[in-house]
N, C-alpha and C positions, 0 to 999 in steps of 0.2 A: 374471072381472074386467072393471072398465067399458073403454070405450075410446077415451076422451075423449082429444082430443091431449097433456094437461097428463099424465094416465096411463101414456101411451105412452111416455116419456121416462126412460130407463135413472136405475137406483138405485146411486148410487155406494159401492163399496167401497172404503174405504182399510187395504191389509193383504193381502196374498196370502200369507199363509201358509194354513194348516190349517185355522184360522175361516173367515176372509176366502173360500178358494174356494170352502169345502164352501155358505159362504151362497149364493154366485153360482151354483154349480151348482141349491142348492135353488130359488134363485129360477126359474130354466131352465127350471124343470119346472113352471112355472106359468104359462110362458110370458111371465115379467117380464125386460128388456134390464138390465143391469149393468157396470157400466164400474169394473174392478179397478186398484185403483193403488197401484204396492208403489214402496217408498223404495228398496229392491237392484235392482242391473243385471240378473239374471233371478230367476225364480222358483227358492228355492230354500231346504232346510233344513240344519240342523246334522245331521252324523253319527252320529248316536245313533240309541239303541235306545229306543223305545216298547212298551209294552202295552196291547194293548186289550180290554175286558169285551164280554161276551156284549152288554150294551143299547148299544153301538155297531153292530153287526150288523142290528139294524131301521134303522137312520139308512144306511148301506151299501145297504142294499135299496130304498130309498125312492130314492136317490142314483144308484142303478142300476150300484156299483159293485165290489159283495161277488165278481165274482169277480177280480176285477185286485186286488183288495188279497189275496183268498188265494192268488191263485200265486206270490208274494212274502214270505209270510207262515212264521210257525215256529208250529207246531201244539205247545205244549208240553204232557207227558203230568201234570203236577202241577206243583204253589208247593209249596215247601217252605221254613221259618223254621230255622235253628239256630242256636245260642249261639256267638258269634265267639269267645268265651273258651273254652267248655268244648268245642264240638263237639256239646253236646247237640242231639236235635231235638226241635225244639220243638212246631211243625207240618206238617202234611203236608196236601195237598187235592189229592185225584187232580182231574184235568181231561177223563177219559175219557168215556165212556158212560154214566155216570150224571149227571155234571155238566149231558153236554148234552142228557138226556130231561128236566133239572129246566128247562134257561133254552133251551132250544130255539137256542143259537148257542154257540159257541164262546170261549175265551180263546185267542188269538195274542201272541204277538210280532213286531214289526216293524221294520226301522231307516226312522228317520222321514223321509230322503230317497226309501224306497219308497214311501210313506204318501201323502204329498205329488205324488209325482209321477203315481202315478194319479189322483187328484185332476183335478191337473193338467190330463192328456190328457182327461178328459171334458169341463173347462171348455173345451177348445183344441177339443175337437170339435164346440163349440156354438155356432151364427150368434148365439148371444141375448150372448155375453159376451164383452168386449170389454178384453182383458189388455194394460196397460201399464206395465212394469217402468220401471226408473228415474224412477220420480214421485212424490218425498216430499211426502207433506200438509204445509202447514205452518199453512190457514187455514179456517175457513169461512163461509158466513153461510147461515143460514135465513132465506129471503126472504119463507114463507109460501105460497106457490105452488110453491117448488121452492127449492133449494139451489144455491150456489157454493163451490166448491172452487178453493183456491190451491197450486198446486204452487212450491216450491224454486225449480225453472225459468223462475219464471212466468208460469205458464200457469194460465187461469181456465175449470176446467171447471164444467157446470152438467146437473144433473137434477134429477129430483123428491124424493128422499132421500138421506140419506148415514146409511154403517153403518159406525161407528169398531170397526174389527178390527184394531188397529194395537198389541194387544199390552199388556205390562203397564207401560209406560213411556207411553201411549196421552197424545196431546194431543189428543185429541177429547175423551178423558176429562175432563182439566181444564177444558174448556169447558162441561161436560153437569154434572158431579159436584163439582166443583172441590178434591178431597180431598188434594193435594199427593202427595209421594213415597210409595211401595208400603212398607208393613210388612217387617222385614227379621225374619228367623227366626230369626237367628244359626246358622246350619246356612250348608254348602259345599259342594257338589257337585261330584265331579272321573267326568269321564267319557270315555272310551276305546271304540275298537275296534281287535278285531285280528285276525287270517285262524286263523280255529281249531284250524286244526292247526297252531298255537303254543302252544295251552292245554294243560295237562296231562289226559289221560284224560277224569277226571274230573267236567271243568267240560265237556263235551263235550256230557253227554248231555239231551235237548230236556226241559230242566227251567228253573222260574224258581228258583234259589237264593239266599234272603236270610240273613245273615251279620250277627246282631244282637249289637252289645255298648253297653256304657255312652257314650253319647253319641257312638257308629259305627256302620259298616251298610256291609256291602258288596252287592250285588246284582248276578246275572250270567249271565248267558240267549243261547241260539247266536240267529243272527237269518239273513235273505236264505239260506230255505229250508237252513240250518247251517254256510253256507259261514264265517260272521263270527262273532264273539263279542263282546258288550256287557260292558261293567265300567261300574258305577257304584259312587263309591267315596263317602258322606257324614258328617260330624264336623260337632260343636260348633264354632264361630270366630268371632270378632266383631276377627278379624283385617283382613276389608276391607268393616268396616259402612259406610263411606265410598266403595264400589262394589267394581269386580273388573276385575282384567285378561281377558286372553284364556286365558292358560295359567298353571295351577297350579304351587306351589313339590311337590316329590316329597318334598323334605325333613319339610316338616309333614305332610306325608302320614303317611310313615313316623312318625313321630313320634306322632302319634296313634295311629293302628294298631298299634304295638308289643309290646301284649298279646295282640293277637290272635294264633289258630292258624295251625299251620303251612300249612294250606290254605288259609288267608284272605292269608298274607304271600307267600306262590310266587304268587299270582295279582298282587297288587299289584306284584310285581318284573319282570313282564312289561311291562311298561310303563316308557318314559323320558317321553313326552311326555303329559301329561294336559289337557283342555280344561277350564277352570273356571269354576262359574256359582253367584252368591250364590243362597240361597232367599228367595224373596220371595211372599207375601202381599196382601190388604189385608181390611180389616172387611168383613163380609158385608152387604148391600144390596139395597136391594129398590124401585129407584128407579133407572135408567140410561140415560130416554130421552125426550126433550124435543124436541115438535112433531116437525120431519121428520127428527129424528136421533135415532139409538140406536148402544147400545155390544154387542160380541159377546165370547162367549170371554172372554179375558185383560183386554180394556178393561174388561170389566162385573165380572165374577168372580173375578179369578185366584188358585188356588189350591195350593197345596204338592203335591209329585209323589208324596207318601206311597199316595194311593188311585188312582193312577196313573187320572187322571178327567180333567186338562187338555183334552186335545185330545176326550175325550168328549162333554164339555159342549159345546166350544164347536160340533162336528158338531151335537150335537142343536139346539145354539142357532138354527141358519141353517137346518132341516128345520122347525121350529115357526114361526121367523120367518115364512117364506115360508106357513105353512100360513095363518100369522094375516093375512097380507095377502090371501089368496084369500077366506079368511071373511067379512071387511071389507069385499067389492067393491073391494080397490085403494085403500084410504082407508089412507094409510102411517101415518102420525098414531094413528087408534085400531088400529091394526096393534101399533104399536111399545107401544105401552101392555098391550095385551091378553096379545103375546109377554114382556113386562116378569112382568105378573102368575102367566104360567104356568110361569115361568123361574125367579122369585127364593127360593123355596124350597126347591127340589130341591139347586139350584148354591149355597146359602149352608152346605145340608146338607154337602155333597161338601166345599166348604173347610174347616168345623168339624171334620169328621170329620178330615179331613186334616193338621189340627192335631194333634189327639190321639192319632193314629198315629204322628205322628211322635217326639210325646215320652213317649208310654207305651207303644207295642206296637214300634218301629226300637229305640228309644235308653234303656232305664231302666237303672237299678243296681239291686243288692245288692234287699232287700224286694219293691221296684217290679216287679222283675225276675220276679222268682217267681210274684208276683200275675200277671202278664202270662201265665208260661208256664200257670198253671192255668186261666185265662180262654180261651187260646189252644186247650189240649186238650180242652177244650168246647164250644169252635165247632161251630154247628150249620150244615148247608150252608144254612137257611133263613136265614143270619144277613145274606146279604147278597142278599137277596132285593130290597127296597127302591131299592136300586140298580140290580142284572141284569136284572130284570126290566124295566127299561128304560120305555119314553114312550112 
């Protein structure tokens, strides 16, 4: 990269979550300065459980940090689909030995305060990046030379780009895209953890098991090397299309859930207190970054948790980004255009897909339903090659 002073001059991130570091870190290793700046008092995630696909495992290696994410990690031996009604199974996908001679890396699970916080420690180990919590974006201007940022606080920082990773509520986004509020799926996600030897037998052992009925879905996988166990619990609701509290009513929970099995309802009763998040979307795009500004992850893409792909994407996002700025000589401009171009098909792929997961292969009835499990028992493991295989 050149190394003109105007070069020299860190590229601002706003967003320190999971996008936001993985980019800072990729930039690191290009030897580009970065100046991270999160709206929360520290760096930090929600309590949940993630999944990640084998084509995250090259972006880890590139990151330099495949092993700190697997000695945290739950190695599960198969996914398994069954019928929250009947108990049927639906599908099965071993995750062993043949899974990982076909994609050469692995599927895990992980709770995503592990995720994050290695992350974390590689960025905190790096003179190049320069992490400031408590600094809500609220402003910016592209000057043409370089960028200024407005913090809440005000305070007027200034570098040569800014990379809105500020999530799917993103105000960078409104200024780059200017698309208004995020697509709401009418879907509700209610999610839990709990120390596993509270779980029954059962749900113990290092499997991902999804619990599929008409318009529900349970999913529930041990996490932090078995010690934890994950619940996510999701239903039809256009009960808070108008946003979401913090914490779920258990009553509509119940309440939906009610047909289900007796091993979908004992797992739900373990739980008093559930944390609740509407589903949100927006149209797929292919256009998210204007002169010395571009959007990451969730600002650019965000997409339904059905192909559990979120935080995949946005990892890949900030490994290309960075690759495309090294290509460029440093020219952040045709950088973000070029990362634009190699980005918007793949991530508009993963949202669409994401879609239709959720309302034909998580949640169908009666016909839908059957169709789904015949399609399901023919899965071939080439089927999601396209994806695993990874960038």
């Amino acid at each position: 990269m050149p190394s003109s002073p105007g070069e020299r001059r860190p590229v601002i991130v706003s967003g320190g979550g999971i996008g936001g570091l993985s980019a800072a870190l990729a930039l690191s290793r290009i030897g580009q300065e970065t100046i991270v700046l999160e709206a929360m008092p520290q760096f930090k995630e929600v309590g949940a459980g993630i999944q990640l696909g084998p084509n995250v495992f090259k972006m880890f290696d590139r990151l330099g940090i495949r092993a700190a994410i697997e000695s945290v990690a739950v190695f599960p031996d198969s996914l398994e689909i069954r019928d929250a009604l009947s108990g049927e199974a639906v599908m099965h996908i071993p995750l062993g030995e043949k899974f990982l001679e076909r994609y050469r890396n692995p599927y895990v699970v992980i709770h995503r305060p592990d995720l994050l916080s290695a992350i974390l420690r590689a960025c905190q180990a790096s003179p190049l990046i320069d992490l400031r919590p408590g600094k809500k974006v609220i402003d910016f201007e592209d000057r043409g030379s370089g960028v200024e940022v407005r913090t809440a606080d005000g305070e007027i920082v200034s570098g040569r780009a800014l990379i809105g990773a500020d999530g799917l509520w993103s105000r960078i986004r409104q200024r780059i895209v200017g698309d208004g509020e995020p697509r709401r799926a009418g879907h509700i996600a209610y999610r839990a953890v709990l120390p596993i030897e509270k779980a029954p037998p059962r749900a113990r052992a290092h499997r991902v098991t999804l619990w599929a009925g008409p318009k529900i879905h349970l999913v529930h996988y041990p996490l932090r090397r078995g010690e934890l166990l994950n619940l996510v619990a999701v239903f039809h609701s256009d009960r808070y299309e108008e946003g979401w509290d913090v914490f779920g009513d258990p009553a509509e929970l119940h309440e939906k859930f009610k047909a289900a099995r007796p091993e979908v309802l004992e797992l739900l009763n373990l739980i008093e207190t559930w944390r609740m998040w509407v589903l949100c979307d927006r149209e797929p795009g292919k256009e998210w970054s204007k002169g010395l500004v571009t959007l990451l992850g969730d600002a650019a893409h965000p997409t339904l948790q059905y192909m559990a792909q979120g935080a995949a994407m946005a990892i890949e996002d900030g490994v290309v980004l960075a690759q495309k700025l090294e290509e460029t000589g440093g020219d952040f401009a045709r950088a973000a255009l070029a990362y634009q171009e190699a980005r918007y098909l793949r991530t508009a792929r993963v949202q669409l897909t994401s879609r239709f997961v959720g309302d034909y292969v998580y949640h169908p009835r009666g016909a839908a339903a059957e169709v789904r499990n015949d399609m399901l028992r023919r899965l071939s493991p080439e089927s999601m090659a396209w994806l695993y295989d990874g960038i």
